[in-house]
N, C-alpha and C positions, 0 to 999 in steps of 0.2 A: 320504352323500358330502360335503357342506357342512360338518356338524362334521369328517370328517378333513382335510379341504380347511385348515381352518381352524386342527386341529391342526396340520397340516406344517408352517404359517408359523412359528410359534412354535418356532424356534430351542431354546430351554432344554428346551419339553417334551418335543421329540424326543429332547434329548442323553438324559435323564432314561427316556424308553420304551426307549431303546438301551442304557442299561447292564440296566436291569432285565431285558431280553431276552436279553441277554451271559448274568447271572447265574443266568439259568433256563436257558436252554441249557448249561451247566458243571454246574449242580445232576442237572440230566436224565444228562445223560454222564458226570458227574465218574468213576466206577470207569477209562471208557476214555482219561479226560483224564488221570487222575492219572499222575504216572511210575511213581509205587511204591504201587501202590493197597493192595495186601499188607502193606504196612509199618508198620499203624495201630497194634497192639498189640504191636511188636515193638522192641528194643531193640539199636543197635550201637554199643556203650560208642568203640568205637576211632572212630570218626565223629563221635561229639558236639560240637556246638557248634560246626562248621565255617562259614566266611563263603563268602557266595554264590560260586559257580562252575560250570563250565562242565554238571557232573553234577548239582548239587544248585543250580538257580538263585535259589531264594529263602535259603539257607545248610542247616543243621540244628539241630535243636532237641536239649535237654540229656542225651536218649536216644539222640542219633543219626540219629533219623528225618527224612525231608524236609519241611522244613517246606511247600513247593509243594503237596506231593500233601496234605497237612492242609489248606490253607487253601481247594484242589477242593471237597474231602470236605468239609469243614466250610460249604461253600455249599449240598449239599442239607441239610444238617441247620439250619441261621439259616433255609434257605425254608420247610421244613417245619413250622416253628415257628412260623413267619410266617403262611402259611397256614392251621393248625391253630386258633391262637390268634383270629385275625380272623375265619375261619369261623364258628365255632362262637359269638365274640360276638356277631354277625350272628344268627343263630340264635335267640339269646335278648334281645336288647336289643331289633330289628324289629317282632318281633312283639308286644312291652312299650311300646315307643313306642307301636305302632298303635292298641291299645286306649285308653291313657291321653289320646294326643290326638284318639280317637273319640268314646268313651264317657262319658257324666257320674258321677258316684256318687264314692263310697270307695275303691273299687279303684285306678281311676287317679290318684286321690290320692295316695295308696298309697306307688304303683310310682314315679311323682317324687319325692315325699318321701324314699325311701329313697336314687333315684338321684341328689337333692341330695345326699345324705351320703355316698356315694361317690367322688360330684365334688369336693367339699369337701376329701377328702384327696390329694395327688401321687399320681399314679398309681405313679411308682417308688416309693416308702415303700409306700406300700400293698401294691404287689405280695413287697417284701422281705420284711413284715411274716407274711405269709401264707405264703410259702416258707418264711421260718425254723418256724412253727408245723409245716407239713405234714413238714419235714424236707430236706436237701438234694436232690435227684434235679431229673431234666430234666421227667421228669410233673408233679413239684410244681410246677414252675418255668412250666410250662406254664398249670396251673391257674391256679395265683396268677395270670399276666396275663390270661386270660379271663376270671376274677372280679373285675377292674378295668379291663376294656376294654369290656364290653358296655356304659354308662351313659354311655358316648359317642354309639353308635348311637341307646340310647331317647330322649336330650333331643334329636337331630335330627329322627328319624322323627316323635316328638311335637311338635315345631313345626311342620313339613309337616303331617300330618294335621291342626295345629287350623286350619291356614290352609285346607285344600281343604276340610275338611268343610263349610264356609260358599258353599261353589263353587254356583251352580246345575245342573250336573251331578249334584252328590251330593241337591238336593232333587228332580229330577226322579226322579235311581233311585228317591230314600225314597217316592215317591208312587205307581211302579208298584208299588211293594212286596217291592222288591230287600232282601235279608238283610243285616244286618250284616256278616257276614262275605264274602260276596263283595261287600259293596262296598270294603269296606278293603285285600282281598287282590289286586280285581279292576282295579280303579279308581284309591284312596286309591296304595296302595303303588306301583305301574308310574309315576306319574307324582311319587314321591319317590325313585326310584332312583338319580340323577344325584349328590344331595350323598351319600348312603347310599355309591356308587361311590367318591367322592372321599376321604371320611374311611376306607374299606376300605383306599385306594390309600395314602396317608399313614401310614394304622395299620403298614401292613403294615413301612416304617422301622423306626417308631417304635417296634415290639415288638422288630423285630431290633435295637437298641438296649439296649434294656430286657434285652431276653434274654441281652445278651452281657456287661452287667451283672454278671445274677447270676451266672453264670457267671464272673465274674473274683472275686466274691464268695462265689465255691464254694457258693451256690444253685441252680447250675443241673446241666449237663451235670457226670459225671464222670467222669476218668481212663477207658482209654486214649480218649475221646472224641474227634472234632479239631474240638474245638468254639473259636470264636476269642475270645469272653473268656475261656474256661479256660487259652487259649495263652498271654494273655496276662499271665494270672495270675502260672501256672510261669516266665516270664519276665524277672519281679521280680527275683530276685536274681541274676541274669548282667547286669544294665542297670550302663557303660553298652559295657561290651567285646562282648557279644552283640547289638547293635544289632537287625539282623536279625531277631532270634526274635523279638520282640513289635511291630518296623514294618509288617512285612509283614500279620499279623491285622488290625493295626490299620487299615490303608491295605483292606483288604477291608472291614471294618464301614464304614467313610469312603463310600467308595466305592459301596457297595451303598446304605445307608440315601439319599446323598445322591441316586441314581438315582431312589429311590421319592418324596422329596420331591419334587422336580424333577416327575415326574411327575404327584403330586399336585397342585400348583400349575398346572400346565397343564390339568388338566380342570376346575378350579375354574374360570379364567378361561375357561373354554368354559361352565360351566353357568352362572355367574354374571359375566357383564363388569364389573358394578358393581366388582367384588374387584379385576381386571385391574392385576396389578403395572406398577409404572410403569417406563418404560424410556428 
């Protein structure tokens, strides 16, 4: 109750929990939110391109179609990507951290070393790099960002763990004779979930960013998709008499990633005040 207490004050981070909340509730119902949920693969040449009105309130795009009901639809698909990708980095960088700032040897040498060189390069370049190889598709597209997002999580979780395994906690388990493994799973990890939670909350932008990216770079989603860098993409050449067709995607990515930041920054200054934006 204290940490929400704490959250509510903070102004920005609610604004930031309210959009992301907006956008998951439209992602959940978009089919019954959409106007034209039917209209995703379909084409009405005599419509195209029309400016916002009273039927089509975001306008229509080069096929005809509503741009509104894409930009619905295209929110569960940015979340799902969102979550997909951050997941499953979670998955594999966590439990890569764990070991590396538990255990002595080679291995977790290793698993740093490598995820120096991961860090070392942008994560967009990296992620483009890999798409182009695997080929255009939204799976690629997927891949490629969990292939450069996990070594976010391991160098957090690995500073956490080098700091607590020094805890007298962790010598008292090592002396009943407590496993490595639940003490890292049981113990080490519950009490690193805070910054783990925060860089989750952040990523989760920062992918629909990335993803919307390649997707204007025709790496990601394609055609009839209503994915909003793909929207934005097909957009190009109607700029700047079609206003509409590429404001609107765009005012979605804005909008969404800026929620999650917003967000992010609010629970950071709750797990760590040291950080506590000035105001």
């Amino acid at each position: 109750m204290l940490i929400l207490a704490k959250f509510s004050r903070d102004k920005v981070a609610v604004l930031g929990a309210s959009i992301v909340l907006i956008a998951m509730i439209i992602a959940v119902l978009a089919p019954l939110l959409a106007p034209y949920p039917g209209d995703v693969a379909a084409s009405h040449l005599l419509t195209r391109l029309k400016p916002p009105s009273f039927e089509h309130p975001f306008g229509t795009d080069n096929l005809g179609r509503d741009i509104l009901s894409r930009v619905i639809l295209g929110t569960r698909g940015a979340l799902t990507i969102a979550l997909m990708v951050v997941g499953t980095a979670m998955l594999i960088g966590v439990p890569l951290g764990l070991i590396a700032g538990y255990y002595p040897g080679w291995l977790p040498e290793a698993i740093m070393r490598v995820t120096d060189i991961f860090l070392a390069v942008p994560q967009l370049i990296l992620a483009l790099a890999l798409a182009q190889l695997m080929g255009p598709s939204l799976q690629s597209a997927m891949l490629a960002l969990t292939l450069t997002y996990w070594p976010f999580f391991t160098r957090i979780v690995y500073g956490e763990a080098r700091r607590l395994k020094v805890s007298l906690f962790i010598d008292a388990l090592q002396c009943i004779g407590a496993g490595g493994a639940r003490i890292l799973f049981l113990h080490i990890l519950p009490n690193a979930i805070s910054p783990i939670i925060v860089r989750a909350t952040i990523g989760m932008g920062f992918t629909i960013l990335v993803a919307a990216v390649l997707g204007f770079l025709g790496m990601g989603a394609t055609p009839p998709d209503p994915d909003w860098g793909l929207a934005i993409a097909e957009s190009r050449q109607y700029l700047p008499d079609a206003w509409w067709f590429s404001t609107f995607p765009g005012l979605a990515i804005f909008i969404t990633v800026l929620g999650f930041n917003l967000l992010g920054d609010g629970l950071r200054d709750i797990v760590d005040p040291r950080l506590r934006r000035s105001r």
